[in-house]
N, C-alpha and C positions, 0 to 999 in steps of 0.2 A: 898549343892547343887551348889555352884557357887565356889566352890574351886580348878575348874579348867576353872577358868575366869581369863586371867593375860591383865592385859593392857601396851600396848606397852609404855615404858621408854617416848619415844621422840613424842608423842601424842600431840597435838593442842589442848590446853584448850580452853575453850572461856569466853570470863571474866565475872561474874556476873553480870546483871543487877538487880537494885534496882527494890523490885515493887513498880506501881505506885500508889499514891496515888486514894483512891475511887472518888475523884472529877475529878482525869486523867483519869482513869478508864470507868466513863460515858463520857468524852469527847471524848473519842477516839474510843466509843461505838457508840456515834453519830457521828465520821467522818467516822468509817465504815459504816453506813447506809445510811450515805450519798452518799458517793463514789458507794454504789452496787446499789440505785435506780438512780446516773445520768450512770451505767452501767460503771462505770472507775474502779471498785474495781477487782485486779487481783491476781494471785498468788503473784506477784512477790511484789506490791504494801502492801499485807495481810504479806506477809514475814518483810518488813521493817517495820511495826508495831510492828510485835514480837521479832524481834532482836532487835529493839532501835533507826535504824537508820532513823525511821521517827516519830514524836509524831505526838499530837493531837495541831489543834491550839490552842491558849488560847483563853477563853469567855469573850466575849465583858461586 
């Protein structure tokens, strides 16, 4: 079915992220609910959560 699927030689990988651990995982569960009920959660904001380039902060 997919034997005429060729991907381009010089294609942009993007590098693995780790997943987080389940303790990241709720923390970052509660900075997105935080962020969408003080209404600051956006695309662009939800994007750097899942690329990596923003985490959660750490719990006091």
């Amino acid at each position: 079915m997919l034997d005429n699927l060729s991907i381009p030689e010089d294609i942009k990988k993007e590098p693995e992220l780790a997943i987080p651990s389940i303790e990241e995982q709720k923390r970052i569960v509660e900075e997105l609910k935080r962020l969408e009920e003080a209404g600051e959660l956006t695309p662009e904001v939800l994007e750097a959560f899942m690329t990596g380039k923003r985490t959660a902060p750490e719990s006091e």
